[in-house]
N, C-alpha and C positions, 0 to 999 in steps of 0.2 A: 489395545494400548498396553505399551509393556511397562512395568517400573520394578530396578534389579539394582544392586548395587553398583556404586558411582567410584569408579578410578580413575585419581586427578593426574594429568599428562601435562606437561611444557616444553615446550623445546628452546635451543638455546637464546633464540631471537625474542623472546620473553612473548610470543604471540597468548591470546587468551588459552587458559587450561579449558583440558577437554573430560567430557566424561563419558567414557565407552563402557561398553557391556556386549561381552561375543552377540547377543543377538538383540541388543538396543545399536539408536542408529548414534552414530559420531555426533557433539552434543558440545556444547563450548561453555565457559563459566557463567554464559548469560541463562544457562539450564532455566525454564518452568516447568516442565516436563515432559516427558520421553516421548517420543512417538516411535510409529512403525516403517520409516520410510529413514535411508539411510543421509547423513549428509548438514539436514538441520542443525540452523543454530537459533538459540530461542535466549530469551531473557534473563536479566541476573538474580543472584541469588541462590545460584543454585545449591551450593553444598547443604544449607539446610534446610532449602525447602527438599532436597531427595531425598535427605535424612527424615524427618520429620512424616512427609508421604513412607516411606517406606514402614519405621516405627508403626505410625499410624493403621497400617495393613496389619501388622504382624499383630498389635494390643489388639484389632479387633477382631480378628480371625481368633486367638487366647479369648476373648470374653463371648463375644453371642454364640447361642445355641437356640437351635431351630427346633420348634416342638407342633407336635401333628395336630393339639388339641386346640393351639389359639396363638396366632401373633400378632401382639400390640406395637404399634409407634407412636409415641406419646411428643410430641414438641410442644411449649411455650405457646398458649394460643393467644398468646397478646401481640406476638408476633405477626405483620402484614404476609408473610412468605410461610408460616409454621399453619402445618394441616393435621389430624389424628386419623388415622384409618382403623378400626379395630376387626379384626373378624375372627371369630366365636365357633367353633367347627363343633363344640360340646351340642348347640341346638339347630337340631336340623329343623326346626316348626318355624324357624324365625322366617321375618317377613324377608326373601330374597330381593323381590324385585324393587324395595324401597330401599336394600343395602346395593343395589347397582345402579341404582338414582344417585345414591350419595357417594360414592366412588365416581359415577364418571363427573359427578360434579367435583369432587376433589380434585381427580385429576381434570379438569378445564381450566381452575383454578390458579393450578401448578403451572401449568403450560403459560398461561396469559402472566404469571408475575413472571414467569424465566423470559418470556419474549421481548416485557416492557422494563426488562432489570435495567437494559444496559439503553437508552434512546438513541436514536441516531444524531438528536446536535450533542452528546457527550462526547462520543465518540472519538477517537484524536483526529487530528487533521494528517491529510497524509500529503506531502512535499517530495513531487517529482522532479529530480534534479536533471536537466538536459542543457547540451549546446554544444558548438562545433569542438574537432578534439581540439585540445593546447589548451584551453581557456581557464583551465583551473576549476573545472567543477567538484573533482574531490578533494581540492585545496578548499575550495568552499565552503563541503561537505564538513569537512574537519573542523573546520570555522564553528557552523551551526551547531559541530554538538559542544565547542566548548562553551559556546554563550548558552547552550541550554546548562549543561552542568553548571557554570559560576551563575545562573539565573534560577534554579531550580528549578527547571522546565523540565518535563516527564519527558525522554527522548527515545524512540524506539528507531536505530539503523539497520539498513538492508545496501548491504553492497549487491550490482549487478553486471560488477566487470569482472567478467572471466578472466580477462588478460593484463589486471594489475597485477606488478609482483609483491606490492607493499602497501598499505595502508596507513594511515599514521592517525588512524583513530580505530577502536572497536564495533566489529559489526555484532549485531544479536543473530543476525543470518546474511554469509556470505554464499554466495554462488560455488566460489572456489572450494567450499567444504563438500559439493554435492557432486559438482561437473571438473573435471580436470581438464584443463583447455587444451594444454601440449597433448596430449591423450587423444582428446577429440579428434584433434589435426592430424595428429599419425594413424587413427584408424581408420577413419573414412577419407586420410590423403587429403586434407585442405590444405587452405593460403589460410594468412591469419586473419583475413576479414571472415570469412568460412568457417573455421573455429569458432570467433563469437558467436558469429548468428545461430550456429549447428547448438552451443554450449546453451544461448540464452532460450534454444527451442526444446532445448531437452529440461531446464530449468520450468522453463512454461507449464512442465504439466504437474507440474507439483504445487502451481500456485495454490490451488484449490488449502491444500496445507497450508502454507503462510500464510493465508489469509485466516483462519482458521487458529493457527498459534498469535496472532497478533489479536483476532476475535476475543480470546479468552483473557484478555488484560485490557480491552479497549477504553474501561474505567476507571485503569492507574495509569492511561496516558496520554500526554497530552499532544505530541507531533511523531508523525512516521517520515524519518527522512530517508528516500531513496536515490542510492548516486549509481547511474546511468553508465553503460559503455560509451569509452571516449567516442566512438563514432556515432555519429549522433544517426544515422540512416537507418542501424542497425536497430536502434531502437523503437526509433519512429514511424520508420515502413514499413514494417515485416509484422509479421501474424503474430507471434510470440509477444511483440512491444505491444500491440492491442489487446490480445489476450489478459495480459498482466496488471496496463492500465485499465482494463474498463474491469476488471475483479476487484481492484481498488475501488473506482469510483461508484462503482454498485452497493459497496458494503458501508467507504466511508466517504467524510466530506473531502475529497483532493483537488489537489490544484498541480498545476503545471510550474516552474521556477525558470525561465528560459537566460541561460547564462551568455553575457554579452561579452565578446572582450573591447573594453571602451577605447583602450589606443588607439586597435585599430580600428575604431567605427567614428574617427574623427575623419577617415573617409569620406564623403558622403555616399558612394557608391557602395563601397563595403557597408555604411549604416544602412542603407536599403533594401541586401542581401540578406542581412539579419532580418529585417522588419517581414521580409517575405517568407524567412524559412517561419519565424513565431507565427506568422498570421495563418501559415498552411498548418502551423499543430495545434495554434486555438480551434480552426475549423474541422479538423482532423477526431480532436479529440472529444469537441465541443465543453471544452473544462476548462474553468477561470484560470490563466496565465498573469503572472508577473515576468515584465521585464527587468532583469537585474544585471545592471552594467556596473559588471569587477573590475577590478582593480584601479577604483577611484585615486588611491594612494598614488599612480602613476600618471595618471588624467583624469582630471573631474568631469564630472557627465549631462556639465550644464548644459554644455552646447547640446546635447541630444534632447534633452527636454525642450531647448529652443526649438529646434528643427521640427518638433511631436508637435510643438502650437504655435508656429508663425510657419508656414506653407513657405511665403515669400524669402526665411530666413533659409529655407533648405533649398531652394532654388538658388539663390545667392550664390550658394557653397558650391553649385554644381555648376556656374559659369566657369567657374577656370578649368573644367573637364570639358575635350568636344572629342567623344565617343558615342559611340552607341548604345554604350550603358547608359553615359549618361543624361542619354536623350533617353532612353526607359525608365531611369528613374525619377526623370523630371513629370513624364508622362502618368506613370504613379504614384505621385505624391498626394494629388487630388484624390484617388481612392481609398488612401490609407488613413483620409481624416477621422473617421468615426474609430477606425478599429487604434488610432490613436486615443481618443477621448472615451474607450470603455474598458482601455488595459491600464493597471496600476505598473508605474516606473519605479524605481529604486536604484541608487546608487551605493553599491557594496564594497568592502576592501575583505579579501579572506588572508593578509597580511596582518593589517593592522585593527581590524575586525570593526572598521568605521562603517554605519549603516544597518547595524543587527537588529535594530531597536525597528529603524523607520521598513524594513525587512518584514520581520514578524507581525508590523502593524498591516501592511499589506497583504501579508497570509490571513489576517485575519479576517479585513473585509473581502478578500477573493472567497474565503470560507463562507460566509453572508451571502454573497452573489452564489456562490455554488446551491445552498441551501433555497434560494430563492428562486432560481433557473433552472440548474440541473439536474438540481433532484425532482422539480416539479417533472419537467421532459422526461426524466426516466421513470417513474411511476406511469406517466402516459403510454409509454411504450409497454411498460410492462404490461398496462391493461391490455393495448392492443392486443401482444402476443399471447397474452391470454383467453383473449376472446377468439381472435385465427386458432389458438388449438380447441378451444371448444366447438367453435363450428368444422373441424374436422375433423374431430370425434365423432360428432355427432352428424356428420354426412358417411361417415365408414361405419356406423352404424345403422342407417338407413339402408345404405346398398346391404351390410348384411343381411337387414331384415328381408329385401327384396331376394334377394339370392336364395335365399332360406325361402322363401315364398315357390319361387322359381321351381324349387328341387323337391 
């Protein structure tokens, strides 16, 4: 980890200042701290928390001095996290083995408060923004964080469109400060669906990182909002879009936010369309989903919560269709009952920002059911996978032995 002095950069479009250092990586005013990998954008605050960290280096590297005879750490032992470690290099008679009793119990100690500092229901909730392109998801997105700021809701953004040119809110890490998309597209010769995917794969292996700089604040905050490539395919089928979500859902409590556009799902045909792409990414992802039909301000979204619990009300709507859709969607409606009656609905406007309240209350209990299901299932699995590596440990071990026997 590097940390060097912070040069404030803006360009004319008043985008967030940046703080570079020839060999710290490109850093935006949301700075926590520096990493090794170029491109990052991290959380606010920065000027004086770099200042401060920097100071901080320099006063202590000027005061401690290191001496051959004995070095003491002394902490507050009233403190639940403060330990003392002393060792005494003047007597060599002293009892060893009972000072490496008490050292690795120190440190077991240390280990187990660092592990249980931060719990996993503190942790913020993380809100994946998705749905077909047009529908307004980063209009959405924008939405979300101003009712966090005038709610003082702790907000942590992650833009993941390579091929936005403008944002109209601040990310703490954009894609675009890491991948440059026009770039991508001329040197391996893509289309621009190509570019995404190629942009959001080369983004992918860096997750490990953001996950990681969002880790280390997970206790000053309270929602991670992430807004999606318009193309919803790109995110949702390809390796890169599972890699990313299930790095989220491993670490923290996430949900899925599946953006609807409500005019036209007055459809009933197009309303069925939707209901089948959400139902392949709840099963997909297996992560609690909210359905949120925008832009109520132009159409209210009663009629869809009708059609979710009266069967006969969505057949209705589908008489004055005679297609073959919409004899498939009459055919599926009877299947979609349950996965109606276990996904939370919501009607949102990212205009007039009607809906935020009954929104968030929804992220909340999705966050419950996550905690309840998903995290139980993945602790299961975890086990699994870690009983399959130990039994193949421990069979590559045996043919050792045997070979070793052999020879």
């Amino acid at each position: 980890m590097y940390v060097g002095p912070a040069i404030a950069l803006a360009d004319d479009r008043h985008r967030p200042l940046c703080f570079t250092h020839p060999h710290a990586l490109i850093l935006s005013s949301n700075l926590f701290v520096c990493d090794s990998t170029r491109g990052l954008r991290f959380p606010r605050r920065a000027t004086a928390s770099v200042a401060v960290v920097v100071a901080g280096i320099a006063s202590l590297r000027s005061r401690v001095s290191w001496s051959t005879s004995a070095v003491v750490m002394d902490v507050d032992s009233d403190s639940k996290s403060s330990w003392q470690m002393q060792i005494d290099s003047e007597d060599p008679t002293a009892d060893e083995g009972n000072a490496k009793d008490d050292l690795s119990e120190s440190i077991e100690n240390l280990k187990l408060s660092a592990s249980s500092s931060v719990s996993f229901r503190s942790k913020p909730v993380v809100i994946i923004v998705v749905g077909m392109a047009g529908i307004g998801k980063t209009t959405f997105l924008h939405r979300l964080v101003c009712h966090t700021q005038s709610s003082n809701i702790r907000g942590y953004v992650l833009n993941l469109d390579p091929a936005v040119m403008t944002l109209p809110f601040g990310a703490n890490i954009d894609i675009r400060d890491t991948v440059h998309y026009k770039e991508v597209m001329k040197e391996y010769n893509l289309g621009p669906n190509g570019g995404i995917l190629t942009s959001l794969d080369l983004f992918a292996t860096k997750t490990d990182e953001v996950i990681l700089a969002i880790e280390r604040w997970a206790g000053q905050l309270d929602y991670v909002l992430v807004d999606t490539p318009g193309q919803i395919e790109i995110f949702t089928r390809t390796a890169s879009g599972a890699i990313i979500t299930e790095a989220f859902a491993s670490t923290f409590p996430t949900i899925i936010a599946y953006v609807v556009d409500t005019p036209r799902a007055t459809n009933p045909v197009t309303f069925m369309s939707n209901m089948l792409y959400a139902s392949s990414i709840l099963y997909k992802t297996r992560l609690p989903l909210v359905l949120t039909f925008n832009k109520v301000d132009v159409a209210r979204h009663e009629f869809a919560l009708e059609w979710m619990q009266d069967i006969e009300a969505f057949q209705a709507a589908l008489d004055t269709y005679s297609s073959s859709t919409s004899t498939l969607s009459r055919t599926l409606t009877l299947a979609f009952d349950e996965f109606y009656k276990n996904t939370c609905s919501v009607g949102v406007s990212a205009v007039s920002g009607a809906g935020m309240e009954a929104f968030f209350g929804a992220v909340e209990a999705s966050a419950k059911e996550y905690m309840e299901n998903y995290k139980a299932d993945l602790d299961k699995r975890r086990a699994e996978k870690e009983r399959l590596e130990a039994d193949h440990r421990r069979e590559n071990m045996e043919r050792l032995q045997r070979d070793m026997e052999l020879s």
